[in-house]
C-alpha positions as CSV (number, residue, x, y, z in Angstrom):
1,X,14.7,-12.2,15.1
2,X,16.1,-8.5,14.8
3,X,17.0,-9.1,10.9
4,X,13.4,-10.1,10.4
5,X,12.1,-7.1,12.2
6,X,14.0,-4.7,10.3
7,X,13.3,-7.1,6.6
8,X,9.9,-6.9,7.6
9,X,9.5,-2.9,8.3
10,X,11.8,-2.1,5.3
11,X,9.2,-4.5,3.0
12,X,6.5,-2.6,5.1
13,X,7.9,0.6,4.3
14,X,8.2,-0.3,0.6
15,X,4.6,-2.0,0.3
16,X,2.9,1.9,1.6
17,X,5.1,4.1,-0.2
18,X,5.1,2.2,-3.7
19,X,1.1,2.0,-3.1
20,X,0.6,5.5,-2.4
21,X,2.7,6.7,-5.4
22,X,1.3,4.1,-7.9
23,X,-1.9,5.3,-6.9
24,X,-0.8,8.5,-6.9
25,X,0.4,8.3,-10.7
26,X,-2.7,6.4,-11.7
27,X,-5.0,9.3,-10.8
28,X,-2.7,11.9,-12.5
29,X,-2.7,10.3,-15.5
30,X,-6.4,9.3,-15.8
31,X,-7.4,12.6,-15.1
32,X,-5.5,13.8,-17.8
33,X,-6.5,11.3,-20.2
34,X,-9.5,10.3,-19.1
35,X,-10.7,7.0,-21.0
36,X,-14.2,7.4,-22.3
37,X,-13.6,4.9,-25.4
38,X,-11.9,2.1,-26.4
39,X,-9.2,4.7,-28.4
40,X,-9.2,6.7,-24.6
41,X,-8.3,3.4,-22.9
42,X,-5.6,2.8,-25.2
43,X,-4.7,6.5,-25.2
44,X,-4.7,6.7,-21.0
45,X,-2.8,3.5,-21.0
46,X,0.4,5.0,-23.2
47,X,0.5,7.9,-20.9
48,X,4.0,7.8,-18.8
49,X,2.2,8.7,-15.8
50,X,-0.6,5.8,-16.0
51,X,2.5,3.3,-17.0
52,X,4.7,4.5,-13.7
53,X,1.9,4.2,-11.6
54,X,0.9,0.4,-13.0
55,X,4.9,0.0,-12.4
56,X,4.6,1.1,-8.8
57,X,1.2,-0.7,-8.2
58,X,3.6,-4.3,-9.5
59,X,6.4,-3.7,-6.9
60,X,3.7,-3.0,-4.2
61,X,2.2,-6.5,-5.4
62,X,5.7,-8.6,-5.1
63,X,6.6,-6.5,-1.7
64,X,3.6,-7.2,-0.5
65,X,3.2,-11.1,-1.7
66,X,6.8,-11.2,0.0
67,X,5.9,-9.6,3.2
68,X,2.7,-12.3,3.5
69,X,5.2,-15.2,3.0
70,X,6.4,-14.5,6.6
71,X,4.4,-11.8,8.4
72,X,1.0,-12.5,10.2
73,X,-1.4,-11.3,7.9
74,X,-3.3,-9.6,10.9
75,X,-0.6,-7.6,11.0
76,X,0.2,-6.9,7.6
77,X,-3.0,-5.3,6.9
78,X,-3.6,-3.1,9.4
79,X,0.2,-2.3,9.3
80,X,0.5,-1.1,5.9
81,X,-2.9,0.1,5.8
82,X,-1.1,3.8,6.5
83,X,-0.9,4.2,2.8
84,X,-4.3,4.6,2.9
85,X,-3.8,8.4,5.0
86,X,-0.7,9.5,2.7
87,X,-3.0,8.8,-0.4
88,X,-5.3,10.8,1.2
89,X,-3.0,13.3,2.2
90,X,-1.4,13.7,-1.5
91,X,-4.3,13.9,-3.2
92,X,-5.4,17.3,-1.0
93,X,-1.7,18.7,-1.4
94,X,-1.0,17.7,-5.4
95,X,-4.6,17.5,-6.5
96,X,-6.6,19.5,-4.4
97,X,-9.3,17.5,-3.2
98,X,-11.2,18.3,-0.4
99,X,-11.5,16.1,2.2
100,X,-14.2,16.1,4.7
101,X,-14.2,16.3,8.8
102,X,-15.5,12.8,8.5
103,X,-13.2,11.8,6.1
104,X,-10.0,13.1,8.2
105,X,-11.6,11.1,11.4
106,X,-11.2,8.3,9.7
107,X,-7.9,8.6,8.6
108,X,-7.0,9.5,12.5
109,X,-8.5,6.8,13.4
110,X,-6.8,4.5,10.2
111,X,-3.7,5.9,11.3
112,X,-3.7,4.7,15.1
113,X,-5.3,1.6,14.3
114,X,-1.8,1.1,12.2
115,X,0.4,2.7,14.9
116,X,-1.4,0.4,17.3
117,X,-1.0,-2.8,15.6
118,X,2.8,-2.1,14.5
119,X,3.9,-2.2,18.2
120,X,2.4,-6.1,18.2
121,X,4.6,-9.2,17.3
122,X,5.2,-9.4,13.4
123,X,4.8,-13.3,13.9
124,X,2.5,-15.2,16.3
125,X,2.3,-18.5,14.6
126,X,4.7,-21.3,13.5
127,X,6.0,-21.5,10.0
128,X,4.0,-24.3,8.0
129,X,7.7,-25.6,7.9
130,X,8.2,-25.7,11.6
131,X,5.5,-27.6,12.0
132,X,6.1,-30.3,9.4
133,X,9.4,-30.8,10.7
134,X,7.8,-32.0,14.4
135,X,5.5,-34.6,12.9
């Protein structure tokens, strides 16, 4: 059970941090090139920074897949759903946004619903495989 914990926060880690970059790049780039045509499309999808941030976006999506082939999903959600405060957080440092009172509540609250949940049992249930081998 402790290799599967640390498997699990190590994917964990990898799912937020490879989501919050890719999104990250994605913004860059489309603001710079933003697509209003066809030829824009094309153009904001040879950029570098739209293409890193796609390639980020694909390991979140296999770390991710992974991480649900074993993990509750119940916690996998909440759990990784801290990526959704450091995306906040990046785009006021490296872009400037402004974000809202209401906006930073929510990412309190986001962020100890995620604390909250992460102190819970990775797994609750029994494999599908543990189960076929008692019938």
């Amino acid at each position: 059970m402790p290799r599967l914990r640390w498997k699990t926060r190590l994917f964990a880690t990898v799912v937020v941090v490879a989501n919050v970059i890719g999104n990250f790049l994605l913004s860059v780039g489309l603001r710079r090139h933003p697509p209003e045509s066809v030829s824009g499309w094309m153009h904001a999808l040879a950029s570098p920074w739209v293409f890193f941030g796609v390639s980020f976006l694909v390991v979140w999506l296999l770390f991710r897949l992974a991480l649900l082939s074993w993990a509750d999903l119940s916690w996998v959600v909440p759990v990784t759903a801290s990526g959704y405060a450091l995306t906040a957080l990046m785009g006021k440092v490296f872009l400037g946004e402004h974000i809202s009172a209401t906006r930073w509540a929510g990412i309190l609250l986001i962020t100890l619903g995620a604390l909250l949940v992460r102190t819970t049992a990775i797994r609750t249930t029994k494999s599908h495989a543990t189960r076929e081998v008692r019938r």
